[in-house]
DSSP file (Angstrom, degrees, kcal/mol; ACC not computed):
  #  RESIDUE AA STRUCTURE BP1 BP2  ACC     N-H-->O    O-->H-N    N-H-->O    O-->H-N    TCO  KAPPA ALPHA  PHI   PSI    X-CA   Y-CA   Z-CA
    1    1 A X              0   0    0      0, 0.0     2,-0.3     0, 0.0     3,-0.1   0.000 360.0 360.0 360.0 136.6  125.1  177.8  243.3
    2    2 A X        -     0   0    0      1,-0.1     5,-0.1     2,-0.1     0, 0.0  -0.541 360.0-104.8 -61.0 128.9  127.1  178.5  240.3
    3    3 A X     >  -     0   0    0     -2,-0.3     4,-1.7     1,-0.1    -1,-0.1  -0.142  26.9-116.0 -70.5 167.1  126.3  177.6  237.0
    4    4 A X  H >> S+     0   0    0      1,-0.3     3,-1.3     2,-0.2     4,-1.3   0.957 110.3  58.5 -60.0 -45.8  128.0  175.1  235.5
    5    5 A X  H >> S+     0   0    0      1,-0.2     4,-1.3     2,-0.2     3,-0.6   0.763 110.1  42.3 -26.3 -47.8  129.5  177.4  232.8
    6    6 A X  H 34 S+     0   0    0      1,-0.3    -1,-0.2     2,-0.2    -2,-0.2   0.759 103.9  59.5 -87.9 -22.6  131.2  179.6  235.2
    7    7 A X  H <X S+     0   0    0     -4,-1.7     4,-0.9    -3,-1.3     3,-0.4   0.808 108.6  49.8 -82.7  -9.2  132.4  177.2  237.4
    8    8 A X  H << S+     0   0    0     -4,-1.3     4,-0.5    -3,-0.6    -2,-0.2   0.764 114.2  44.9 -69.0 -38.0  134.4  175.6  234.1
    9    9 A X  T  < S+     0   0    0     -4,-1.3    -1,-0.3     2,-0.2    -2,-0.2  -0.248 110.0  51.3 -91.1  20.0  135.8  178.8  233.2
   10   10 A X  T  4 S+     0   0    0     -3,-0.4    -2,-0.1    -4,-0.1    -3,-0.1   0.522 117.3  46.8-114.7 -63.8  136.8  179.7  236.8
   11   11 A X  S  < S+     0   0    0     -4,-0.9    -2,-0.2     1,-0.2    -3,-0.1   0.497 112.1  42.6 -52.7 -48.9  138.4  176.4  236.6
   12   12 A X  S >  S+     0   0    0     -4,-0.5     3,-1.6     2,-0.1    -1,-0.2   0.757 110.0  59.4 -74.6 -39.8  140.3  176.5  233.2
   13   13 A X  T 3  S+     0   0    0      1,-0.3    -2,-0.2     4,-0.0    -1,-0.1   0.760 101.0  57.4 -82.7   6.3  141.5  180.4  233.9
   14   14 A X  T 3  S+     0   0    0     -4,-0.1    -1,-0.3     2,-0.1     2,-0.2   0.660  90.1  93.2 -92.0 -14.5  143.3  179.0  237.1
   15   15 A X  S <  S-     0   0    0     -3,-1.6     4,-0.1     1,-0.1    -3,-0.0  -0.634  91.0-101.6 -77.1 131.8  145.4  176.4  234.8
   16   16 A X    >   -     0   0    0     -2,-0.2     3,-2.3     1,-0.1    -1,-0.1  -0.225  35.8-107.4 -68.5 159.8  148.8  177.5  233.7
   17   17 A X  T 3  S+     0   0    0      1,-0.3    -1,-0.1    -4,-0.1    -2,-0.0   0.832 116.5  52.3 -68.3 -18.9  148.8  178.7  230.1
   18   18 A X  T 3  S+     0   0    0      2,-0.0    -1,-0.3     0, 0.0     2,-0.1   0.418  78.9 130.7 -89.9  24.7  150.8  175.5  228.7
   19   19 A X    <   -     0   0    0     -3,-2.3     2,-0.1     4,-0.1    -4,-0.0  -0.352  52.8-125.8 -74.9 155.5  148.4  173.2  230.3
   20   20 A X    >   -     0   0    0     -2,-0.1     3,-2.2     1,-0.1     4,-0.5  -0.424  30.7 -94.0 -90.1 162.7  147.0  170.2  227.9
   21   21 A X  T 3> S+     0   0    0      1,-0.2     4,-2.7     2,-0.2     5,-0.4   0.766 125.0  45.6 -27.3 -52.6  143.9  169.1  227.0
   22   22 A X  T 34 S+     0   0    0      1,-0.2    -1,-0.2     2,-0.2    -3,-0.0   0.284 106.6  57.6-102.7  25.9  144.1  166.3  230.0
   23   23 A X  T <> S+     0   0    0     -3,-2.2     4,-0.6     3,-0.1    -1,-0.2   0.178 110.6  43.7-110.0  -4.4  145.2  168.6  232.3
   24   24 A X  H  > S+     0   0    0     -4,-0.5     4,-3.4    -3,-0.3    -2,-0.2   0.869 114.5  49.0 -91.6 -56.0  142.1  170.4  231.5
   25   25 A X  H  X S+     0   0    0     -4,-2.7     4,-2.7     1,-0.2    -3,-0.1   0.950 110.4  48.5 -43.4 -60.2  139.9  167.5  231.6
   26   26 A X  H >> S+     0   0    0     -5,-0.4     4,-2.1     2,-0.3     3,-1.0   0.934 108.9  53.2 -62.9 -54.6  141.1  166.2  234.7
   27   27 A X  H 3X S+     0   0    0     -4,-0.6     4,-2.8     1,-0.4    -1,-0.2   0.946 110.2  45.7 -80.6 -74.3  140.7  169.5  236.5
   28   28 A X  H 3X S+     0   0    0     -4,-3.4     4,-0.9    -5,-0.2    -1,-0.4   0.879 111.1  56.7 -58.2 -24.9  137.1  169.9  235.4
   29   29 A X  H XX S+     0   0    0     -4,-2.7     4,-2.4    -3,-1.0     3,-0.6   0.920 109.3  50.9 -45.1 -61.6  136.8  165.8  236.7
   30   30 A X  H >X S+     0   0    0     -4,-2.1     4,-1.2     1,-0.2     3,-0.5   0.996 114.3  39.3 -44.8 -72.1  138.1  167.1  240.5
   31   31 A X  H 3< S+     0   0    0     -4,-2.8     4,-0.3    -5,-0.3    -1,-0.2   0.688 107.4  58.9 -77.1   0.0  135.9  169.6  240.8
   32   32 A X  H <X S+     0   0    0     -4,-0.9     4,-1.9    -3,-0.6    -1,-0.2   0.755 121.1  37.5 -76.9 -38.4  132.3  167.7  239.1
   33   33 A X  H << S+     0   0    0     -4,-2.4    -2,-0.2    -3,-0.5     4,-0.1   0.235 111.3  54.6-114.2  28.3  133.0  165.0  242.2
   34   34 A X  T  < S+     0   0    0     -4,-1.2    -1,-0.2    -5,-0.1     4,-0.2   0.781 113.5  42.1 -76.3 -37.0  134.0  167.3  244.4
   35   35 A X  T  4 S+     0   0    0     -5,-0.4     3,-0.3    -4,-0.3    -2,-0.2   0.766 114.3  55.1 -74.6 -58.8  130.8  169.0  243.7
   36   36 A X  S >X S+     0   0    0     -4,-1.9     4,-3.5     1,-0.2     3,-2.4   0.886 107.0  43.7 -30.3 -67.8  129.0  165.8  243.7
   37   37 A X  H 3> S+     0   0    0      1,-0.3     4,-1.1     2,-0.2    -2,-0.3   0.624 103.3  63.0 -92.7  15.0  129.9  164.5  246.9
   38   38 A X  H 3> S+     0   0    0     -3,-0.3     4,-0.5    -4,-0.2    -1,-0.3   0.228 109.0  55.4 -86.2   8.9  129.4  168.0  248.9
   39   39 A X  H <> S+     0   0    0     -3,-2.4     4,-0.6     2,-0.2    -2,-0.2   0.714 104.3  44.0-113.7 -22.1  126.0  167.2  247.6
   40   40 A X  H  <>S+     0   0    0     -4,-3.5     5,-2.1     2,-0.2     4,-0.5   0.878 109.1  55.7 -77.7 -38.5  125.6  163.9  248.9
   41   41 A X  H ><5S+     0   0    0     -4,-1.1     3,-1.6     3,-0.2    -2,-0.2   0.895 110.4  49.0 -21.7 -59.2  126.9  164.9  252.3
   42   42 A X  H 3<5S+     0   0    0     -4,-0.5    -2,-0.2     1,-0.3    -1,-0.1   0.848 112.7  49.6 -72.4 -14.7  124.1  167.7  252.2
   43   43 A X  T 3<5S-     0   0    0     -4,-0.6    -1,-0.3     1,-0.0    -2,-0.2   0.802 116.5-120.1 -82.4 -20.5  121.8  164.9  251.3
   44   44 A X  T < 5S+     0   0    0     -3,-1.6    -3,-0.2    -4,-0.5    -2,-0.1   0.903  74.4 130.7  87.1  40.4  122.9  162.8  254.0
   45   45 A X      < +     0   0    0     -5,-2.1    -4,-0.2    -8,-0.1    -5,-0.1   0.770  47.0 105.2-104.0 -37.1  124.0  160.1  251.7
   46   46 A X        -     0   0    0     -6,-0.3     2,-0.3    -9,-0.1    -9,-0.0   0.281  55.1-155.2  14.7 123.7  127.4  160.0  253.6
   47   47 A X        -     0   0    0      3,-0.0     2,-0.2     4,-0.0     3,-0.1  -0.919  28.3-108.5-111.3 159.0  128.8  157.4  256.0
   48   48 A X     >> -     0   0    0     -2,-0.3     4,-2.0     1,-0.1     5,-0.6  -0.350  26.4-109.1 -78.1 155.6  131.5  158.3  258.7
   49   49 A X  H >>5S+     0   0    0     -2,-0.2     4,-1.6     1,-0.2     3,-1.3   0.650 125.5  46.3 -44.6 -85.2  135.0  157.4  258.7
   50   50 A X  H 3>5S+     0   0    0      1,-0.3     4,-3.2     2,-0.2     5,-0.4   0.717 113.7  54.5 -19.7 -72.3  133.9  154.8  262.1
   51   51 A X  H 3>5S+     0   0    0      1,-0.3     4,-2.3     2,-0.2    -1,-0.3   0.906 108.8  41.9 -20.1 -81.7  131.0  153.8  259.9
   52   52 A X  H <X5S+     0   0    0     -4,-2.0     4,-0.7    -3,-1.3    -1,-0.3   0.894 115.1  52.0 -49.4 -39.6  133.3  152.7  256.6
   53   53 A X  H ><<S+     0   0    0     -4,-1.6     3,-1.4    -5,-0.6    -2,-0.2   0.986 104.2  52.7 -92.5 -23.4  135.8  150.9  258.9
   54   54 A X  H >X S+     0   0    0     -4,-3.2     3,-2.4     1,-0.2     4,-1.2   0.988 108.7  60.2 -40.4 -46.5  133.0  148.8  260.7
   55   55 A X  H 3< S+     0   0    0     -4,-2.3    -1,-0.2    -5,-0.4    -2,-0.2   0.593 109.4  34.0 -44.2 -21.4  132.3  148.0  257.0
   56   56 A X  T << S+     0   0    0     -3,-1.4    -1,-0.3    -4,-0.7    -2,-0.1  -0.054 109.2  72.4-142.2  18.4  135.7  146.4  256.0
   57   57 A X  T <4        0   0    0     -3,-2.4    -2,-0.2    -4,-0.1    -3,-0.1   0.498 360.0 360.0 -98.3  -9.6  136.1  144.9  259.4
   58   58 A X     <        0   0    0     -4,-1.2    -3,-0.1     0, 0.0    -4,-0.1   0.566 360.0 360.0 -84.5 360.0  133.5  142.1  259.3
């Protein structure tokens, strides 16, 4: 796994050079709960789509 550092700066050089401060923000936001939830999937923390709509059918 990548440190965090690298994965910020990975992240930032991929942004066009006029991008703002909350285009910057947001960017690093995306990719902390992308990050997140590929880790909860590995953890099995998950539910399946079938899963979620029994859940909001009752």
């Amino acid at each position: 796994m990548e440190s965090v550092k690298l994965v910020a700066q990975k992240t930032i050089e991929k942004l066009p050079k006029d991008s703002t401060w909350e285009d910057v923000f947001y960017e690093l936001y995306v990719v902390k709960k992308i990050e997140e939830g590929l880790i909860a999937e590995k953890e099995g923390k998950t539910k399946t789509h079938d899963e979620v709509k029994q859940m909001f059918s009752r």
